[in-house]
C-alpha positions in Angstrom: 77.6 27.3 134.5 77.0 30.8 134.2 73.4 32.4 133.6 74.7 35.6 132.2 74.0 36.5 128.8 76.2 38.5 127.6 76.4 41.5 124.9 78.9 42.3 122.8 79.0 46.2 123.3 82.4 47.5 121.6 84.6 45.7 119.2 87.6 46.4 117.1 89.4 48.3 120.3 92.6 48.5 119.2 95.9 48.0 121.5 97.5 51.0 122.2 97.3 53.8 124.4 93.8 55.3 122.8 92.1 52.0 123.4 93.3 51.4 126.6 92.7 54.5 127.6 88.8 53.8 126.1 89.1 50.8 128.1 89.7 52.6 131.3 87.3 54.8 131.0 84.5 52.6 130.3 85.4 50.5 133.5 85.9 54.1 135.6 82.2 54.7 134.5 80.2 51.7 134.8 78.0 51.2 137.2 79.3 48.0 139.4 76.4 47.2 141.1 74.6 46.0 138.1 77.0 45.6 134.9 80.6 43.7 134.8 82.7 44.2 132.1 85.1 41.9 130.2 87.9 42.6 127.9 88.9 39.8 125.5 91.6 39.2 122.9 91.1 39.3 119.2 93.0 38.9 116.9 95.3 35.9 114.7 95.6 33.3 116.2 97.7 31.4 113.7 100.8 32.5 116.0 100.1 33.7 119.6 96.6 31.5 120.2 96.5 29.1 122.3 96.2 25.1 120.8 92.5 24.3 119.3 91.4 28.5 120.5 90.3 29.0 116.7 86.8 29.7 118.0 85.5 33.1 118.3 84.8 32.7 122.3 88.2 32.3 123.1 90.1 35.3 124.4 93.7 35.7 123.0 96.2 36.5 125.4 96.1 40.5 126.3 99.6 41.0 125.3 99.5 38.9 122.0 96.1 41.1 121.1 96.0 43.0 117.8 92.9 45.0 119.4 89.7 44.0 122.2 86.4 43.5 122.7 84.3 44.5 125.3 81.2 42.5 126.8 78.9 43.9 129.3 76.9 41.4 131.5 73.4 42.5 133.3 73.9 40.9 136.9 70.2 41.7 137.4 68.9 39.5 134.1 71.2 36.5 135.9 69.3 37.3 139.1 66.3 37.4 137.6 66.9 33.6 135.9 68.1 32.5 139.3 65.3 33.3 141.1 62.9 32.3 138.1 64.7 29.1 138.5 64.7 28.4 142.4 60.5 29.3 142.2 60.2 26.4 139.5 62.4 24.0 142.2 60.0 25.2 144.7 57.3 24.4 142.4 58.7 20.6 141.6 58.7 19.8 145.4 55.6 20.7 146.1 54.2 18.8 143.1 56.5 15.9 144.5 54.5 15.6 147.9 51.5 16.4 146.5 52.0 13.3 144.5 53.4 11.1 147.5 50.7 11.7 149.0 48.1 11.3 146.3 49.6 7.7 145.9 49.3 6.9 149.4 45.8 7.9 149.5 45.2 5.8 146.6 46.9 2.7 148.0 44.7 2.5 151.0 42.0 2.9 149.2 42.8 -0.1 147.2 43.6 -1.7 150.6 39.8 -1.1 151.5 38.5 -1.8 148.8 40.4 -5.5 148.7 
């Protein structure tokens, strides 16, 4: 499960020298501590795809590819969710005991009060 949402920067790279050469230079150029990049297929798949790839999230093979696109994750947005996420575990567990013992306190009160 990944928490990355990703964004479709560049599309319609073609295969050949120019594009890769875009390619390389986009990668040379990126700042690695915050932003991955990911090059997928496009192109027909009527020949080179792979069995039941007809959807649009499926990466053709590179070497099959008619031309690219290029996504560009935010490492800190998935950080961000993680850590938003973790804080609302936190939350749950303390809600959790504060309920244990809100039903323990209620049950000998019932005891006393029998």
């Amino acid at each position: 499960m990944s928490n990355i949402i990703p964004i479709h920067y560049f599309s319609d790279i073609p295969n050949n020298e120019e594009g890769g050469e875009f390619i390389r230079l986009a990668r040379k150029f990126l700042n690695r501590k915050r932003y991955k990049m990911r090059k997928l297929g496009r192109g027909t798949r009527k020949v080179n795809g792979q069995k039941k790839s007809y959807y649009y999230s499926s990466s053709l093979p590179h070497q099959f590819s008619e031309r690219f696109s290029l996504y560009i994750d935010d490492h800190a947005d998935a950080r961000k969710l993680t850590d938003e996420r973790f804080k609302a575990w936190q939350d749950s567990q303390k809600i959790n005991r504060i309920t244990k013992h809100l039903l323990s306190a209620l049950g000998e009160v019932e005891e006393d009060c029998s």
